[in-house]
Each structure stands twice: as structure tokens, then as C-alpha cells.
N, C-alpha and C positions, 0 to 999 in steps of 0.2 A: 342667572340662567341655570334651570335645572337640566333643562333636556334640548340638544342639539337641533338643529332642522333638519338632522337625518335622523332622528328620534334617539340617540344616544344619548343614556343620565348620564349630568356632571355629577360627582358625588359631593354634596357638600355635609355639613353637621348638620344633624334634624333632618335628612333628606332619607334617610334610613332607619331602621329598626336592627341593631344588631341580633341580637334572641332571633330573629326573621331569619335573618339573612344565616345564622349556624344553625340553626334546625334545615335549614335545606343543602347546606354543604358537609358539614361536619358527615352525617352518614355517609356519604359517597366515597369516604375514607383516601380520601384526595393527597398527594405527596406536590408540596409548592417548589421547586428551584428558585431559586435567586442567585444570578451572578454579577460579582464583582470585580473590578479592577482594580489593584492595588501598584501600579509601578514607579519605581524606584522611589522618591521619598514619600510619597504616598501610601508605602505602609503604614504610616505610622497613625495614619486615621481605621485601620483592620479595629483594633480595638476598643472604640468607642463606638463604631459604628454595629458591631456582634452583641456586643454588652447593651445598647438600647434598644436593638431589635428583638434581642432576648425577653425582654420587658412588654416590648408592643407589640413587634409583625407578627402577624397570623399566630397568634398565641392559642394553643389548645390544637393546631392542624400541624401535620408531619415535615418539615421542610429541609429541605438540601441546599449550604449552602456553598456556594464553588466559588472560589477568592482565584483569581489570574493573576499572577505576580511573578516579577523575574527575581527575586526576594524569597522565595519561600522558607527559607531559616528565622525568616524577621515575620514569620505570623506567629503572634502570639496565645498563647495556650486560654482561649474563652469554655468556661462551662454553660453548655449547652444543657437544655431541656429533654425530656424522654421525648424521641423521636425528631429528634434536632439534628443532624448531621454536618460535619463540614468536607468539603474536597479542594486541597488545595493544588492549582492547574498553573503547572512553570510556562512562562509566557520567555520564547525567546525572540531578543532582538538584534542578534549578531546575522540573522540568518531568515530568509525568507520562508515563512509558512504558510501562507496562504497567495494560490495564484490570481493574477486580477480575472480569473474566473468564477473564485471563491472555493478552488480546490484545497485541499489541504496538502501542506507540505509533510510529511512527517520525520522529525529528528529526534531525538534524544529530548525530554522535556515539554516536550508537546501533548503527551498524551498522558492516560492513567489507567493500567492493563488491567486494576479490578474492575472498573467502570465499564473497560469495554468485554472484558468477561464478561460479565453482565449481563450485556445485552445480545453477544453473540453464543454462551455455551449452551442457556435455555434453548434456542434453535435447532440441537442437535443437527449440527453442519457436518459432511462428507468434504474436506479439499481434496482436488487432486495436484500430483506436480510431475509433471512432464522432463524428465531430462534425456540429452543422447549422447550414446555414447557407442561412437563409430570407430572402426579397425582401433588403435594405440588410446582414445580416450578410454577404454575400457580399466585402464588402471584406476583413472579419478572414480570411478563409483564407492566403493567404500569409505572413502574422505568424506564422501557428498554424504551417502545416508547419515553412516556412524556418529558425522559432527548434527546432522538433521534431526537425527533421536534425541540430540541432548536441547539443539534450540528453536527450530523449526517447532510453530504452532503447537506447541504441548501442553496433552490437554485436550486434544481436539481429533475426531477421525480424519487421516490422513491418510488414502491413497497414493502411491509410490508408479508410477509409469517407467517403464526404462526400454528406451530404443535404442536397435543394439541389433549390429549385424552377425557380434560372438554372443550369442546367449549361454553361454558355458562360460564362461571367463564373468559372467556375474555371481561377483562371492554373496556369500550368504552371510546376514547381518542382522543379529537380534534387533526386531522392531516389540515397541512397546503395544501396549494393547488396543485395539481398534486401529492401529497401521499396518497397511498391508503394501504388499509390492508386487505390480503384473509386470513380465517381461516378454516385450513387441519384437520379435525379428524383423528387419529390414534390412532391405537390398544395400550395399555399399554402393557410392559413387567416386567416380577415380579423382574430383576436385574436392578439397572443400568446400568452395566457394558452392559449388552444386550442393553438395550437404545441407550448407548455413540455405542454400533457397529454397531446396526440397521440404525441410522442417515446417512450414508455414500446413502444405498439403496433407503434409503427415499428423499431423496436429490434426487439421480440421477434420479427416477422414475416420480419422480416432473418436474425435466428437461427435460424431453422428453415428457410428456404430455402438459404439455402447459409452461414452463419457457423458451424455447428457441422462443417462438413466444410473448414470454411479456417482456422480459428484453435483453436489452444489455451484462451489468456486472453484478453478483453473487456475494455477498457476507455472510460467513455462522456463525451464530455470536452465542456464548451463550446468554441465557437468563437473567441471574443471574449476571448482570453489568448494570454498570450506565454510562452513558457519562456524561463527564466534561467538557470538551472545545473542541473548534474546531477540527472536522473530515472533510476533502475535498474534494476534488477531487485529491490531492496530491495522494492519497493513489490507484489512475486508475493506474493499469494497468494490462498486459496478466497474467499474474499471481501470486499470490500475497501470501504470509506467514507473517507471524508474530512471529518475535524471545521471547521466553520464558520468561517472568521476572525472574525466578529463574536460567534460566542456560547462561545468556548473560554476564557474564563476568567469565564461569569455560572453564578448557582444555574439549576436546570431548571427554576425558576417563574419565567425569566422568557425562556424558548424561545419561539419562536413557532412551535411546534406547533399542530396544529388542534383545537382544544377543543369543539367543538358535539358532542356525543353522536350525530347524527343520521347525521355521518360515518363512514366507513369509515376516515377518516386520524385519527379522535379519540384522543389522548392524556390521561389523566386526570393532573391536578394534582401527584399522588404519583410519577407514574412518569417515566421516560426515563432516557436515561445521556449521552448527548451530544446537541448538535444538526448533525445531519450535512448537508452541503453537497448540492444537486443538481448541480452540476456536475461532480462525479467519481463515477461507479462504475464496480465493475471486480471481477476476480476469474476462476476458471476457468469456460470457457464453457455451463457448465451451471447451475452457480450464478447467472448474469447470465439466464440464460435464465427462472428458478423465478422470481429478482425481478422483470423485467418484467411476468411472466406476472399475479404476483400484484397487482401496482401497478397495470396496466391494469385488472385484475377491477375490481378495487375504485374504480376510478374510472368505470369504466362503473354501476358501482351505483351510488354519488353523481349522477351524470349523471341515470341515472333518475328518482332520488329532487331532480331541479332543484336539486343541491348542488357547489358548486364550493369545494374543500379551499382555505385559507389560501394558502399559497403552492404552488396545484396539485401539481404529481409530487414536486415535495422534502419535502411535507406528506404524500404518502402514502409514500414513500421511508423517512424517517423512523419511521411507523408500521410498514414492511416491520424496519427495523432493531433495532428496540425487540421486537417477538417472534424474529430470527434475529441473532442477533448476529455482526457482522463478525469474520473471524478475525486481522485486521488494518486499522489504524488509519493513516489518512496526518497530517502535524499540518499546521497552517496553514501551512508552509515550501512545501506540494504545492496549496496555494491560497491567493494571497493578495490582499485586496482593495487595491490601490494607494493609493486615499483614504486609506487609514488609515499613521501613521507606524508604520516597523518596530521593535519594543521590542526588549531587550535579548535574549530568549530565544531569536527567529529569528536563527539565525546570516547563514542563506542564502535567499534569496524564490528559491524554484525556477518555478513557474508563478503569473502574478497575471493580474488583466484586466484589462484595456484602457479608460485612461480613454476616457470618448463621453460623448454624451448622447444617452442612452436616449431620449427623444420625437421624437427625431428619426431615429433609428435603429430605432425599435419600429414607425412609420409609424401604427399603431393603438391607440396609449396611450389 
């Protein structure tokens, strides 16, 4: 059989005209991928499989070829062709990376920041990042930027937001070039907890005045953290959560999700998929705009209804993620709580926060 009964050629020998077939592709100056899988003893077929491709596949067209392997010290050095390429892609399996959504998890090893330079610096991207910093957070601003110039998205336009009921008490901190820093006064509220729920509004009101005509992507960060190493552009995309350090490796019965039915943040017993952090969202600047929008709803209903969510906006945040699912995943490496010792999984603490003590720094605990 040459041709299916959906008209589809089987290709067999003599069923083609090679000369044919690259006079019509070779111009189109075509770049082929091929990925492979090599895990654990199975590197040891990398090398004969590169070596007779070299010889045969798509000889004379440009090709990329990506090896997956938790091994990548055991790929072996193949001489490739003019316009031959290899990339080799750490594949881990201590650690979940992809959600049974098919979101990506991202950790240490997962990814490859020329590749996705690549594909995001040609875009000429604007991010922005939202942080606040009310009555005594005013000190964390300098930590945030100063460590943010060295690992935050660099490389890339970055917008600085900072909400802030002292606007005088924000120091002044060489940003590199194409980073800029606006600063938002806002009203003080005498709770926290009022704070952590006001943010959601504050945000969204921001997006519709002028964040949707200055930034691409959104991202909404606490104050009260330090960056440690590299942040990328790994971390783009349409919308984006960040899994919890404290609840990334418990069963979902035992989240602290907000459980009262009476709520709008209610999660029932059977559901959820992760417990997602409040202190990072992010994602393209439409997307940030629909979750606010929605989170604020829903908390003004609660408000009415004399109901204040578990852990206010991260408890409706959560409920926001559990019906839209993020299309990418940050792993505790992009938040991590210092208190806690680093286990063997986090290679690198990129963002953590800042020992304090909270009742002294909350002024209204």
C-alpha cells in the first residue's frame, strides 16, 4: 500500500524521487528538531545513534538535535555537520515537572536559558512587577530591587511598580538599563489582613489605568524577599503560580484552603491540584488582569456576606486556580521560606524571604 484511504503516501523505496523531493525543500531553508530520550542506561546508545544520523538523516538541511537525559555528563562529544546543532535537555526524575495538565513544572534542570532567550529577547518584552510595601515593609524595598538588578529577568525591559503609603522612605537604587521604577501612593489600612485583600483591587485598577499600555507580562511579588540566583525568562508564560514551599510535598487534605461553603474561596475535600503561593502571580497582562478582576469579585462578596477567606487573596487565588489552571508552574526554587532547611531536590533558592518578625513588622497583628 502506497496511499492510505485518507489519501495519505506510505513512503516506501521507489515511491519517491529524492532530486524531487530537495529541490522543493532545501530552498525554504527549513531548520528540522529531532528529540531524543536518553535515560539512565540508555545513554549509552547517544553515540551511535548521532554518528549514523550524521551519515543519513536529513543530510545537506539544518537540524537541531535535543538529547533528554538525566545523564548529561555521559553525552558524548559527536562531530556534527555545518549547520548540525546539539542541545542537551536535563530531564529530572526526583521531582514532578509536568502537571497531569501538561503544565510545566519548572526546577533547576528542566530548562535551557539560551533557548528560551531565543525565543523571548527577539520580542522586545516590557515585564512589569508589582510589589507593596505598607507602613514598616518600607525597609524590604532595597533588598527586593538591589538583589532584582543582579537576578531578576536580566536582559530584559523591566518595569518596577511599588505601592507605598511612604513614598519618601523609597531609597533610590541604580537600575540598569531599560529598568525603570514608578512609585503608587496608597491609603494605609489599620489590618493586614485588609492589606493582603485590598492588593488584588489595587492591582487590577493599576491594570486598567495604565499597566495594560506599559507592560506585556505582570508579575506580583512580595516585598519582603531577596533574589538569590538566576530568574528568566523560563519563568513566561500566559499564566503563571507558584507552588507553596510548605505544602509541595502534603496530600490536598491537608491545604489550607478555605473550607466554609459560605465562601467564594471554598474548596471542597476531594478537589484541588496544588497549594499555590500568594506571593507570586504573573503571566501575560490580560491574564493578570481576569485573576484580579475575579479575586476582588469574590472577595467583595465574602465582605458582604461578613466573611473573611482563610488566608484572605491566597485563599481566593487558589480557588481562582483550581477552576483556570496555570499554564505554568514555578517550583519552590522561585519561593522559598528560609525557616525551612533546603532538601536535596532544590538545587538553587532563587527568591526566599526575609527572616523578621512579623508582630513587629505587621504593627497590627
Amino acid at each position: 500500500m502506497t496511499v492510505t484511504p485518507w489519501l495519505a503516501t506510505v513512503v516506501w523505496d521507489g515511491t519517491f524521487d529524492s532530486s524531487i523531493i530537495d529541490s522543493l525543500y532545501q530552498p525554504q531553508n527549513l531548520t528540522i528538531g529531532t528529540t531524543v530520550f536518553a535515560i539512565g542506561k540508555y545513554t549509552r546508545f547517544i553515540k551511535g545513534f548521532l554518528e549514523t544520523a550524521e551519515k543519513h538523516f536529513l543530510v545537506g538541511y539544518k537540524v537541531n538535535y535535543y538529547i533528554f537525559t538525566d545523564k548529561p555528563d555521559e553525552v558524548p562529544s559527536v562531530a556534527l555537520g555545518m549547520q548540525r546543532n546539539l542541545s542537551v535537555i536535563t530531564v529530572r526524575l526526583d521531582v514532578m515537572t509536568v502537571t497531569p495538565w501538561l503544565a510545566p513544572v519548572i526546577w533547576d534542570g528542566t530548562f535551557d536559558s539560551s533557548i528560551i532567550d531565543s525565543l523571548y529577547q527577539p520580542q522586545n518584552l516590557t515585564i512589569g512587577t508589582t510589589v507593596f510595601a505598607i507602613g514598616k515593609y518600607t525597609r524590604f524595598i532595597k533588598g527586593f530591587l538591589e538583589t532584582a538588578e543582579k537576578h531578576f529577568l536580566v536582559g530584559y525591559k523591566v518595569n518596577y511598580y511599588i505601592f507605598t503609603d511612604k513614598p519618601d522612605e523609597v531609597p533610590s537604587v541604580a537600575l540598569g538599563m531599560q529598568r525603570n521604577l514608578s512609585v503608587i501612593t496608597v491609603s494605609k489600612f489599620f489590618r493586614w489582613q485588609e492589606i493582603s485583600m485590598r492588593r488584588m483591587e489595587r492591582i487590577l485598577n493599576t491594570i486598567e489605568e495604565r499597566l495594560l499600555k506599559e507592560v506585556d507580562y505582570l508579575y506580583c511579588l512580595d516585598v519582603d524577599m531577596l533574589f538569590h540566583n538566576h530568574w528568566g525568562a523560563e519563568v513566561l508564560s500566559t499564566l503563571v503560580a507558584a507552588v507553596h514551599p510548605g505544602y509541595y510535598k502534603n496530600p490536598r487534605e491537608v491545604f489550607p484552603y478555605e473550607r466554609r461553603p459560605a465562601s467564594q474561596a471554598y474548596v471542597p475535600l476531594d478537589q484541588g491540584d496544588f497549594y499555590y503561593a500568594g506571593a507570586m502571580i504573573g503571566g501575560l497582562i490580560e491574564n493578570v488582569r481576569a485573576l484580579t478582576r475575579t479575586c476582588h469579585q469574590a472577595i467583595l462578596i465574602d465582605k458582604q456576606n461578613d466573611i473573611e477567606a482563610a488566608w484572605q487573596e491566597e485563599s481566593h487565588l487558589n480557588k481562582y486556580f483550581l477552576q483556570h489552571k496555570p499554564t505554568k508552574l514555578l517550583s519552590p526554587e522561585y519561593l522559598w521560606d528560609d525557616t525551612k532547611p533546603k532538601p536535596p531536590e532544590i538545587h538553587f533558592i532563587r527568591f526566599s524571604t526575609v527572616l523578621k518578625n512579623y508582630a513587629e513588622v505587621r504593627e497590627n497583628v
